[in-house]
Each structure stands twice: as C-alpha cells, then as structure tokens.
N, C-alpha and C positions, 0 to 999 in steps of 0.2 A: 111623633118624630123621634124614633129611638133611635139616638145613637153610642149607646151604650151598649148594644147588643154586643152579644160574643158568640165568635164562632166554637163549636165543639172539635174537641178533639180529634172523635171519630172522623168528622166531615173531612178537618185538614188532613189527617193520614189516608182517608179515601180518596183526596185530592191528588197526592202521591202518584198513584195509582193510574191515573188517565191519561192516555200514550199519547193525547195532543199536547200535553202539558209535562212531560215525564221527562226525568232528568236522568242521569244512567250513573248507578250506585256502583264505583270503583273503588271509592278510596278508602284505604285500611287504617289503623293507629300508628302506623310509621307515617304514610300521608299528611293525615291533620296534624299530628304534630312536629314537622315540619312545615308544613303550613303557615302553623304559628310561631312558629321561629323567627321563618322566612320574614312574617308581618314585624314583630315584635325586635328585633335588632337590626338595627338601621343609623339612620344618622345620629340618634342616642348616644348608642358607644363610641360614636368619633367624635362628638363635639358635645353634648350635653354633662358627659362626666365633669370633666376638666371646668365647664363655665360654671357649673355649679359647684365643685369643689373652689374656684377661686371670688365665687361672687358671695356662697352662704354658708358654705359648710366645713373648709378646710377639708382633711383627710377623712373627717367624719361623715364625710358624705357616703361612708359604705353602712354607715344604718341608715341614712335620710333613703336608698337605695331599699335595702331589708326592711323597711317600717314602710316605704311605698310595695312592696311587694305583698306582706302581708293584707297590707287594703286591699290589693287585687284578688288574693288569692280567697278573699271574703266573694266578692263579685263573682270570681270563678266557679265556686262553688255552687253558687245560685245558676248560671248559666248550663252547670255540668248537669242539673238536674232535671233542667227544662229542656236540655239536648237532645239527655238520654230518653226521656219519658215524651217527647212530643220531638220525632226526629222530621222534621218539614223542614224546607229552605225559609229563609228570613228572620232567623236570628231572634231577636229582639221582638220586630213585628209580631212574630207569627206568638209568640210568647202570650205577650201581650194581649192579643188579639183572643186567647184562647179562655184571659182571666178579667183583663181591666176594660176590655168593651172596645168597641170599633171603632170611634173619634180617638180613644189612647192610643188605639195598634196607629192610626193613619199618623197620629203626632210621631210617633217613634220612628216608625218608616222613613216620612218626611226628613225626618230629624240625622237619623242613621244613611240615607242620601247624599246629605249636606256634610257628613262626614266623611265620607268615605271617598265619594269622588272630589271635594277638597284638599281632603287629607292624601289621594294621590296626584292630585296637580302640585301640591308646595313639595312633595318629598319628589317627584318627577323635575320641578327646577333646581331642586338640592343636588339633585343626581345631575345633571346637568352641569353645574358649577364643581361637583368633583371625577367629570369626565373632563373637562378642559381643564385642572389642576393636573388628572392623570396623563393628558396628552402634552402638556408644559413640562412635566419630568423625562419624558420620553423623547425630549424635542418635537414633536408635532404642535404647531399654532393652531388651534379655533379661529376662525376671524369673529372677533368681538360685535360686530354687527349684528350675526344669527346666532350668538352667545349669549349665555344669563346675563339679565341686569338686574338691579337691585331695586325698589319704589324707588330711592333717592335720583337713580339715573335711568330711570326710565323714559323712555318715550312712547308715546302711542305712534304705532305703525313699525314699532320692533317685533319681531318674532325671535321666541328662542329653539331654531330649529332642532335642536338636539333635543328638548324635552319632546318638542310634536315627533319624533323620528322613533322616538324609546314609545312613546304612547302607540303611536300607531303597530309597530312590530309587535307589541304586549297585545294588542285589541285583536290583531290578528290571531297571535296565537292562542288567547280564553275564548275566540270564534270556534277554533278547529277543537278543543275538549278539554275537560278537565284532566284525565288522567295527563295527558299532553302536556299543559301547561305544570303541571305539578311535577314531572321529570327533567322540565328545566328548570323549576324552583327547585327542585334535590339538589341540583350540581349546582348552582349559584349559590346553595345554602352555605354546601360543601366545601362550597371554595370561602365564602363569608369567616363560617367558622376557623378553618384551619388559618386562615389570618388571623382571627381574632383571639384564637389560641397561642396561635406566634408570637403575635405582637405580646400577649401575659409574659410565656415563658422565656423570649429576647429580654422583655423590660426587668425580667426577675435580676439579672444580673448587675443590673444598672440603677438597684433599688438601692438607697440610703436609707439607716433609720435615723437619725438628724431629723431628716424630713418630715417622718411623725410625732414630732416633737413642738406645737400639742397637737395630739390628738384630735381633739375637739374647741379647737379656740377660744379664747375671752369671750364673751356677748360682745356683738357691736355696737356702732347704732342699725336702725331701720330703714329699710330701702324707702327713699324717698320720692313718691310721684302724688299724683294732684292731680283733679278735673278728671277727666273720659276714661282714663290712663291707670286710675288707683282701685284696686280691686273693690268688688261691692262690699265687703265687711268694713274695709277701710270707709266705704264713704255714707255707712250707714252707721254704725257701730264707734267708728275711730281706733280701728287695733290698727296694728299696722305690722306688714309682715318684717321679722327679726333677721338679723345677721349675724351668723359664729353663736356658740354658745350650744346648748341643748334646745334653745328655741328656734336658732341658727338651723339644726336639722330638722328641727320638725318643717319650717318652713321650707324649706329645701326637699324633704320629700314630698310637697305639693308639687313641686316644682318637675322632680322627677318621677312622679307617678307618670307622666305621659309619654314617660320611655319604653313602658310597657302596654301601652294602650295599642290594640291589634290583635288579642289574642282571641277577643270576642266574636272576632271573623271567622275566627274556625267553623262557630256555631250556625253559619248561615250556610255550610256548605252541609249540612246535618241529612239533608236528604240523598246525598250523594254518597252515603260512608256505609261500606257493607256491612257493618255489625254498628250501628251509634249506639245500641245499649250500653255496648260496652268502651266502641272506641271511640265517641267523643268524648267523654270523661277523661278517658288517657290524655287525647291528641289538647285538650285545653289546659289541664293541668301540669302534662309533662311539659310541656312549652314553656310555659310561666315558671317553672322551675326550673328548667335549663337555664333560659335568659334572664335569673334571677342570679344565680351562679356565675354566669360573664358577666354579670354588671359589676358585680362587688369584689370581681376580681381585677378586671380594668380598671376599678377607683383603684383597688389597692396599689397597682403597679405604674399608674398615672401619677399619685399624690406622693409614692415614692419614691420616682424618679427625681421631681421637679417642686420646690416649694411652694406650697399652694397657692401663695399670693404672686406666683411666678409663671403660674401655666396660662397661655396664651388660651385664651377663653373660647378663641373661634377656631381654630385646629390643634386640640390638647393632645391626641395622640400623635401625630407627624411632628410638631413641634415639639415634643420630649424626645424622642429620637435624634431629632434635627439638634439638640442641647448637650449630647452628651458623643457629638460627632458620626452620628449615626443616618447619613443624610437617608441614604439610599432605601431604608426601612421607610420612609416618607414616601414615598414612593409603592414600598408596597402597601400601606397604609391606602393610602388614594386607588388604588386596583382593589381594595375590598371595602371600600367604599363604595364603588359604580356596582360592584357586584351587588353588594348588600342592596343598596337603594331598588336595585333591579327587581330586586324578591320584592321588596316594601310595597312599591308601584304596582306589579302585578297583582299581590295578595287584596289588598285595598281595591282596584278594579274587579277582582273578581263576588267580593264583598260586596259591589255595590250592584252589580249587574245580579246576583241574586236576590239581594233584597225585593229591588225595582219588579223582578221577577214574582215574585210572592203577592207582592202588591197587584200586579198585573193579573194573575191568574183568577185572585179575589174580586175582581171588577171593580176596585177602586182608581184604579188607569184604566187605560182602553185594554180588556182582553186579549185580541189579536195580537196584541204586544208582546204578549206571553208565550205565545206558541214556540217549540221546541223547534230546530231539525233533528230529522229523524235518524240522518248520516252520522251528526255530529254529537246529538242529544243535548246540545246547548241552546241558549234561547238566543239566536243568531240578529234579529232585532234590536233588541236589548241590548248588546255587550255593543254594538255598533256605535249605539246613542248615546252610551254610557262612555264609550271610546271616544267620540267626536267630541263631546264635552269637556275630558276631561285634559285631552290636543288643545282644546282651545282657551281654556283656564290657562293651562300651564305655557301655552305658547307665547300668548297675546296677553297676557294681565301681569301685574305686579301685586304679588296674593303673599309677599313677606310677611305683612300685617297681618293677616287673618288668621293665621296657623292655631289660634285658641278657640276659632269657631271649632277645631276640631274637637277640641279637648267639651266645650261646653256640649257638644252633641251625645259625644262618648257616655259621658259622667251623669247625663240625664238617662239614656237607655239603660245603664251599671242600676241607675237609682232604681226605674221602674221595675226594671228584671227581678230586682231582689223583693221587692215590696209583692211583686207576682205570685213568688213560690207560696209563703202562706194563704195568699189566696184561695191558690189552686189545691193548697192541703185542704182547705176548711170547704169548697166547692167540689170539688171531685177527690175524695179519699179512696175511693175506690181502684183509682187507676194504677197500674204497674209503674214502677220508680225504680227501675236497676240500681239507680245510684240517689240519696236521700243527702240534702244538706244538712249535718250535726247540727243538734240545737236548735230545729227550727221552731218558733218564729222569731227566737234573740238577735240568733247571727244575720238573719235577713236585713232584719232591723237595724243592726248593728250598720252593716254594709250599705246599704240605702244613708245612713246619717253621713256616713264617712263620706260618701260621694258626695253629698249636701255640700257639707263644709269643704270642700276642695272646689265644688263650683262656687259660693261663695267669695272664693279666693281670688277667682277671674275678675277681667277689668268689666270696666262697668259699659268700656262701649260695645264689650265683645256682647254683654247683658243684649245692649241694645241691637245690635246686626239680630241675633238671637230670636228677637223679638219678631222683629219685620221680619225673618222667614218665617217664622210660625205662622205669622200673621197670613204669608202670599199661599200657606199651605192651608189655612184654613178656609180661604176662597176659591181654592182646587177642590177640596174635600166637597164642599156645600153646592159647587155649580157642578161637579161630576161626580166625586166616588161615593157621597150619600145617598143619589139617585141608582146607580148602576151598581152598587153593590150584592154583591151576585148570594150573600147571607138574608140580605132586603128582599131579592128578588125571590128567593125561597120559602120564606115566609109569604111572601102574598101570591104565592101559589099554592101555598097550602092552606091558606085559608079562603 
C-alpha cells in the first residue's frame, strides 16, 4: 500500500498536454502579477494596518510589515522555483506531489481547498460589510435583513445576499475564462491601487511628526488569553505573545504576515502562463514586492496621521481622514475597498477551482470532474462547485471566527513547498530550473522554520478545527483517491 508514491515530472507536464483536460496558456508577467496583487491587498490595507499599529506595534509596525515580508519572500522563492521548473496547475499540490509522495500532495491539496474557498467566503462577507458602509455614504440603505451580521448577531436563516450575489457574478465570470476574468481583475486592480496611492499621497499632507514620537514604544505587558483561545506555544511552552517594544514587532509581524498571504495563488494558475519559465518568477515575486511597498507606506501615513493608541482599530484608514475633517475621503476609502475585496474573492476562487482541478485530473476526486470546455477551456464543473460552496459559506454561516483556518492552511503548504525544493535538488538534479533558490538547502530550511513558528503562534482551537479536517480528508483519500489514483492505476498496468 504505497502511498508515498510520487508522480514524475514528465507524467505531470505530459498531463498538460491532453485536450480533455487542457487549460489554454494566455497569461503573461503583467497577468500574474497582477493576479497577485489583485489576491494580496485587500482588506489588510484598510483595517489590519491601523489594528496592529494600535494593539502591538505603534508606528513600528512598518518593520513588523518589512520582517513579515522578508518571511514571505523566503517562501516565495521556493514557490518561484517549483513554478518555473514544473509549470502544472495546483500549486502546492502538484509540487508536492512530484517530491514528498501522494498522501503529502492529497494533505496539501485538501489543505490548500480549505483555504482558499474559506478564505473567499470570510473576505466575500468583508466585502459585503464595506459595500453597505459604501452605499450608507452615498445614501443608499441595505436592508439589514439580507445584510452582513456578525457570529454575535447572527441568526440561522439569515442570508447575506450581497455576498451570495458578488459570488455568483465572480463564478460566472471564472466559468466564461481566464484571460476574461483577469481583465476585470486589471481594472479593479487599477482602481484598488490608484486609491490606495491616493489615500498615501492625501494622507502625506496631514502627516505629524509628533506622532512618531516613539517610534517604537516602551515593551508592554502580553496580550492576555487562556484556554482554546491562547496560541499553541503559549499553551505548551508558556511564551506569551509581546506588546510595544522590539518584541512588540516581532509579534506583530506574525500578526501581519497574513496580509500578504495570496501571492501563492499565482502558482496554481502556472499552467496557464505563456512563458512560466520565466514569467512566474516575475508574476510572484513582483507582487510581493509591490504590496510590500503599499504596506509600509500605508503604516507610515496611517501612524502619521493619528497617534497610535488613537486609531480606530476597525476602520484605520476612513477614520484618520474622518479626524482631520476629511469625511468625504471615507468614502472614497470604502469604494476601494468593495473594489479591492472584489479582486481578493475572485483571485482566491480561482485558486481554489484549479487546485481542485489538478486533484481531479490525478483521480484523486472523480476524474470527470476535471474535464475542461472546449469553448471556454476552463473546467466548467469545477468552478460551479467551487462557486456554490463558497455562496453558501459566505451566504448562510457566520465564519468571523474561522479566518485563521486560513492562515493555518497557508503556512503548512509555505512549510512543505520549501522543505520540497531540496528534495527535488537531491532526486532529480538533472532537471532544467530557469530560476534556482540562493543557498539551497539553508534558505529552504530557513523558510519552512519560519513558517513553523508563526503556525505555532495560532490558537490552539484553530490547531484543533485543523485537525478534524485533516482528519475528514484522510477518509476521502483511503475510501476513494488511494483506490482511483490514476499514478496507482499506472503502475498495475504496467506490471
């Protein structure tokens, strides 16, 4: 019962290639990375700066921001290599799959799933909550009935129609193609940034230096939680995460390491990119460095503005405008917000319907699932179920709480990816690597620990949600994709 087996290379690039199964290669290095733009800035920039500047870091949250960037850009590296050198759809999976054996790719897959279409149900009710914020400045009402609620004020048999209404339009349009959907991610990008460009250069004027005075705050105390609630190092170890200080940011770029979490999505559309030798390296690295530069410029002009222990944690950029008589900028704030989230939802659904894709084609799901149309060359099945899912998550459920399964999914696939490439140096040296991570096996290694420690960091119930999927996925694997996999089924036709 081998389930360590690994699929080869060759097989998955030959995979490519089979017109029931074929995906149609458009997207260039301007494409992916905006792609990963589109994924990677989002509700981050509107509300995570500010919380974190006023709950851990003071102004100093633009290293906790640069020292989360650099962890990524370890992870990045590892991904740019596995992109260029093995360009197949699924990401992670397919990675995986090609070094650490087939029950790791089905774990990552599984895993990378629970991400992704999560991670667009909770940024789809986000979006949702700053489309009725945008329609309240504008005077148009929501009626609060088929509007977001919160766990607190939830009911079962609430629908938040606006999230199912943004889902469905998105489902349709990753139906009809990719080049398609990524020319309305351009101009949402488009509009994203040049707000969030705006809002730097308006805020420039309105910046105090007062306000960075300190810098870097006194140490505090520790943020204090207990039971389900307190990260696993806390409840194994007894650290306990810091406030203010230099330990202030280190623990605060845990915090916002998961502002940039999305960029990894690029890598799942690898099969679709007309040159991935060369242009997924660009499209993941230049992302992460674009949105590396708006973060640290948003803290600056945020913690500027407003003293840190002063910025309204839940809307830092509208609310610093709003402080310095500037209502009307709230407003536009909130209009590149619904823009922004729109890319997020999208980019993340289409991440998840390739994945599921890869998985499918391998006969670890039902095959059939996989098939392409021929009109559209998307896997039209697929992006449906993936659609319907992710309407119904964000419609009907109260999924506030959850938003760290995303994080716990992410930082496990960052782990394995990196742990992969020496692998694959030390099993297949032979193969072409357009692009080579420096220093490998250090930096792998490096990068896999760093991921450690920031999952780690998580609460300990999010540990346990964690589990029990793993768990439902490994009864998926053993009653179907162990039997039907189409690596398995190859082997005992050849022998």
């Amino acid at each position: 019962m081998n389930v360590l087996r690994t699929k080869s290379i060759e097989q998955s690039l030959e995979d490519t290639d089979d017109p029931e199964y074929q995906l149609k290669k458009k997207l260039t290095a301007l494409d992916l990375t905006v792609f990963g733009i589109g994924v990677v800035i989002g509700a981050g920039i509107f509300t995570l700066t500010g919380k974190v500047a006023n709950q851990y870091a003071g102004p100093g949250v633009v290293f906790s921001f640069l020292l989360a960037a650099i962890c990524c850009a370890l992870a990045a590296l590892c991904y740019a290599e596995f992109a260029s050198t093995v360009p197949v759809a699924g990401s992670a999976y397919t990675f995986s799959y090609a070094t650490l054996g087939e029950m790791i790719a089905w774990i990552i897959g599984w895993d990378l799933i629970l991400e992704l279409m999560l991670g667009a149900s909770v940024v789809a009710q986000g979006w949702s909550t700053y489309l009725v914020l945008f329609l309240d400045e504008i005077g148009i009402t929501w009626p609060a009935s088929i509007g977001p609620a919160d766990s607190a004020h939830f009911d079962w048999g609430h629908v938040n129609l606006a999230a199912v209404l943004l889902v469905a339009v998105l489902t349709t349009l990753i139906a009809v193609g990719i080049k398609e959907s990524l020319r309305v991610n351009l101009v949402l990008v488009g509009i994203k940034l040049f707000i969030v460009l705006f809002v730097i250069v308006a805020g420039l004027f309105y910046v105090s230096g007062a306000n960075y005075h300190p810098f870097i705050p006194p140490a505090s105390d520790p943020i204090e939680t207990s039971g389900l609630t307190q990260p696993l190092i806390q409840w194994v170890f007894g650290i306990e995460p810091q406030t203010f200080g230099i330990l202030g940011i280190i623990s605060a770029a845990s915090v916002v390491f998961f502002a940039y979490i999305g960029f990894d999505v690029v890598a799942t559309t690898a099969e679709e990119a007309r040159n991935p030798q060369k242009d997924l390296p660009k499209g993941i690295l230049g992302s992460l460095a674009i949105c590396t530069v708006l973060y640290m410029a948003v803290a600056l002009v945020v913690t500027g503005m407003v003293p840190y222990d002063k910025i309204d944690p839940e809307a830092a950029l509208a609310s610093a405008f709003t402080s310095v008589g500037k209502d009307g900028f709230a407003t536009l704030v909130a209009a590149g917000a619904v823009a922004g989230l729109t890319t997020v939802v999208m980019t993340l659904m289409i991440g998840a319907v390739r994945v599921l894709f890869a998985m499918s084609r391998d006969g670890l799901l039902p095959h059939g699932f996989a098939r392409t149309n021929p009109k559209t060359g998307t896997p039209v099945r697929i992006t449906l179920t993936i659609g319907a899912a992710v309407a119904l998550i964000a419609g009907f459920t109260p999924i506030d709480k959850l938003e760290e399964m995303v994080n716990i999914g992410t930082l496990t696939a960052f782990a394995l990816v990196s742990i992969a490439v020496p692998v694959l140096r030390r099993t297949r040296p032979d193969l072409d690597r357009p692009f080579r991570v420096p220093f490998s096996p250090w930096l792998p290694i490096l990068a896999a620990l760093i991921c450690v420690y920031l999952m780690v960091n998580l609460s300990v119930e999010t540990w346990l949600r964690f589990l029990v999927w793993m768990v439902l996925g490994f009864v998926i694997y053993f009653a179907y994709g162990h039997g039907h996999s189409r690596v398995r089924t190859e082997e005992k036709t050849a022998a």
